[in-house]
C-alpha positions in Angstrom: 0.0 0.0 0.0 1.3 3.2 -1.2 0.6 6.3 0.7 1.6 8.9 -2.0 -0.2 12.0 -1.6 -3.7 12.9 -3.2 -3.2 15.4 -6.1 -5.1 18.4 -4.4 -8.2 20.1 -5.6 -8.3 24.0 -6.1 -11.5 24.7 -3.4 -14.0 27.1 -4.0 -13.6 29.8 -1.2 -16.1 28.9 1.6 -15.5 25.0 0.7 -14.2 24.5 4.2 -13.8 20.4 3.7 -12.3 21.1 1.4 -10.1 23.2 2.1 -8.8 21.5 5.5 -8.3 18.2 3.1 -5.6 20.5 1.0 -4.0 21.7 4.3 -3.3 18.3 5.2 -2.6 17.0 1.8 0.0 19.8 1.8 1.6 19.1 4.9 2.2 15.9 4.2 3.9 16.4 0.9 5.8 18.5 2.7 6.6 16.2 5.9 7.8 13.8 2.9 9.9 15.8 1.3 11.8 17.2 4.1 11.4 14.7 6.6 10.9 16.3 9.4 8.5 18.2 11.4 10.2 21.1 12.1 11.4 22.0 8.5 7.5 23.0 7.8 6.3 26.0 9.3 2.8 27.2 8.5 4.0 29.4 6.2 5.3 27.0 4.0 1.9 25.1 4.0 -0.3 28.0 3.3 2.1 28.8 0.8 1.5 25.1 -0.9 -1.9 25.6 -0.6 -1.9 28.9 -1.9 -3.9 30.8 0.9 -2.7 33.0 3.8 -1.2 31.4 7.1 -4.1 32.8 9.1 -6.9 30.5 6.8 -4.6 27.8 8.3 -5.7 28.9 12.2 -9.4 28.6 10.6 -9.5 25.1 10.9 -6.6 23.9 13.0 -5.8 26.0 16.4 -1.4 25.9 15.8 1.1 23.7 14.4 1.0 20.9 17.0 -3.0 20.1 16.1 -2.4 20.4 12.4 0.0 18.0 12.4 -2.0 15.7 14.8 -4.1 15.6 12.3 -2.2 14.3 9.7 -0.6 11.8 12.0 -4.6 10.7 12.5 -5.2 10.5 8.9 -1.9 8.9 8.4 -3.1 6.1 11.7 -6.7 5.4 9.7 -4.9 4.2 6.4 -2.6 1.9 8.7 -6.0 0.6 10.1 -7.3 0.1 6.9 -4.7 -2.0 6.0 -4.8 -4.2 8.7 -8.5 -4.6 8.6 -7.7 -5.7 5.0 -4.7 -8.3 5.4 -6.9 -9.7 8.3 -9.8 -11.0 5.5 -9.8 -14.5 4.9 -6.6 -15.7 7.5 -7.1 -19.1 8.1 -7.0 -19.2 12.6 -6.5 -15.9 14.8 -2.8 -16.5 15.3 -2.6 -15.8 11.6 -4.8 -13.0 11.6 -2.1 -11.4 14.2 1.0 -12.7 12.2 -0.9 -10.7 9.1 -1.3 -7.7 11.3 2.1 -7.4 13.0 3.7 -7.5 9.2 1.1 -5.3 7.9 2.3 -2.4 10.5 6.0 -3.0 9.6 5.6 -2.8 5.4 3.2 0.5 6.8 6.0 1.9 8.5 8.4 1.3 6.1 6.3 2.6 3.1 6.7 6.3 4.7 9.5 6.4 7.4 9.1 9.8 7.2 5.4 10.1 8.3 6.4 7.1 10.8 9.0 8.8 12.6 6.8 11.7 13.1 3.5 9.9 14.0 5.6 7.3 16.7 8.8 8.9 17.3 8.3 12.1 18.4 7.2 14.1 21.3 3.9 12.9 22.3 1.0 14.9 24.5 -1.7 12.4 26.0 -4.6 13.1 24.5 -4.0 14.3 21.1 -5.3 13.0 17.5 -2.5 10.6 17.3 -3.0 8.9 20.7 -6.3 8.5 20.3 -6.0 6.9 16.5 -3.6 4.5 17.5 -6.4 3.3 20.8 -8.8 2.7 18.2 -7.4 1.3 14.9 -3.6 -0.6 15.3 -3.8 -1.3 18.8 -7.5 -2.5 18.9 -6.9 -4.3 16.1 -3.9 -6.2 18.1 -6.0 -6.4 21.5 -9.6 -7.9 19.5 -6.8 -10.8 17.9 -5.5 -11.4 21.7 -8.9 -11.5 22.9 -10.1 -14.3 20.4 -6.7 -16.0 21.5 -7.8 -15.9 24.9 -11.2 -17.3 24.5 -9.6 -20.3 22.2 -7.3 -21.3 25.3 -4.4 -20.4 22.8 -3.2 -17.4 24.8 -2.5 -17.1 28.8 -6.1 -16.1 30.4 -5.5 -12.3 31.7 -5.6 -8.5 30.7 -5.8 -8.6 26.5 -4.6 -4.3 27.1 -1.0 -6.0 28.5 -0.3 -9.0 26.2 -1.9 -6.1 22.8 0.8 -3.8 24.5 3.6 -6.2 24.1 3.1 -7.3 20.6 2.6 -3.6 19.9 6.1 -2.8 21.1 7.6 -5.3 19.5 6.1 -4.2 16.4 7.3 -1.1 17.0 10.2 -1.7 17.8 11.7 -3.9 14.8 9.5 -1.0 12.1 11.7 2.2 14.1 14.9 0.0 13.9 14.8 -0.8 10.5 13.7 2.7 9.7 16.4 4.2 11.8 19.4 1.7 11.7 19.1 0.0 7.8 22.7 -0.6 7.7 22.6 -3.3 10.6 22.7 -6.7 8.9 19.4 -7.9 8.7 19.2 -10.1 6.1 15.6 -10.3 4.5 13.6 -7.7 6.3 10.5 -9.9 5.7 11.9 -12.3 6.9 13.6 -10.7 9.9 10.2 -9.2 11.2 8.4 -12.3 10.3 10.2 -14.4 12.6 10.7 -11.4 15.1 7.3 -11.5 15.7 6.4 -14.8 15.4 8.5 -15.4 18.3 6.6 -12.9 20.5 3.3 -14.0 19.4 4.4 -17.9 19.9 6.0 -17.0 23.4 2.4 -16.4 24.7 0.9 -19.3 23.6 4.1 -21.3 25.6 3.0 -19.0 28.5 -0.1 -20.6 28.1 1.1 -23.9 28.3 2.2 -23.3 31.5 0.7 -23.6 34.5 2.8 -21.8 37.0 2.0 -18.6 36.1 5.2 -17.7 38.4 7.5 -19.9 36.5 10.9 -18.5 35.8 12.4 -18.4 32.2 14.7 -21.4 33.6 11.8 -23.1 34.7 9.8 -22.8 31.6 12.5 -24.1 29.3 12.8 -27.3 31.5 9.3 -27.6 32.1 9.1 -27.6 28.1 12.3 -29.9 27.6 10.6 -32.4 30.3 7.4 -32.8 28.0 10.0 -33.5 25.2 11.3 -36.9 27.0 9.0 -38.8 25.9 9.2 -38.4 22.7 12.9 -38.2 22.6 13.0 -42.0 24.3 10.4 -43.6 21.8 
């Protein structure tokens, strides 16, 4: 999925829609093309545009809200995506393999907007905080539920275990954004088995029933259930 920016439309003065969808086309153009968030200053957008910076502060109250707002806009194509690799997955622990890679190929289709949107400063509350609560993340947290009810994941809090996968997520789309000359290999690869091993580490946590059991503890518990089979 290609987020290239939509070729904007001249709007007829009073088309306030409008209008706001060219301010934010605009900004993001320019977001991409510098790649950063403090190399566009409101007069460079109304300049894009073609208006005066004060028919910016008509629809958004400073800088930090408009670019909230494209950090939002940016968040609902990423959930559109993952509602769309989620179709027609064969068991729930696919659908979250499909939606962990889907936010990593995201990510790496615009670093640019990804660094901004996840890797900057952020304020509770804003656009962006409250995108990613209802699109990625509850996309993550409805496939852990499922997992729970199946007995496939560890009964318990579906916010914490939607958390973790989230981070790791996260974390392998911001280091291959930020650190591409570490040797990876495949990057599809590399994130697929990256987070197949944090999904796959929940259902073992599942297996177990000490819910207290230390790493050590876990690997022998799961190398005694192996003796069996290891002696026939």
């Amino acid at each position: 999925m290609s987020l290239q920016p939509l070729k904007r439309r001249r709007a007829p003065r009073g088309s306030g829609e409008q209008l706001r969808d060219e301010i934010l086309d605009a900004t993001t153009e320019l977001l991409l093309e510098t790649g950063h968030a403090k190399a566009v200053p409101i007069r460079s957008v109304a300049q894009r545009v073609g208006v005066t910076p004060p028919s910016i502060y008509l629809h958004f109250a400073d800088k930090d809200a408009l670019l909230d707002a494209v950090c939002a806009r940016y968040f609902e194509k990423l959930d559109e995506e993952m509602q769309r690799v989620s179709a027609d997955q064969p068991s729930t622990v696919e659908v979250l393999r499909a939606q962990g890679l889907a936010y990593v190929r995201f990510a790496m289709q615009t670093p640019e907007l990804y660094r901004i949107a996840t890797m900057g400063e952020g304020r509770p509350g804003s656009d962006i905080d409250m995108t990613l609560n209802s699109s990625a993340f509850q996309h993550l947290r409805h496939s852990v539920e499922l997992l729970i009810e199946e007995g496939i994941f560890r009964a318990g809090d579906p916010t914490m275990a939607a958390l973790q996968l989230l981070t790791a997520a996260h974390g392998v789309a911001s280091l291959l954004i930020s650190k591409p000359y570490l040797p990876w290999g495949d990057v599809e690869e590399f994130a697929d088995q990256t987070l197949s091993a944090a999904c796959l580490g929940h259902v073992v946590l599942g297996l177990v029933e000490d819910d207290d059991a230390t790493p050590q503890q876990t690997v022998d518990w799961l190398l005694n259930r192996q003796q069996p089979e290891r002696k026939s």
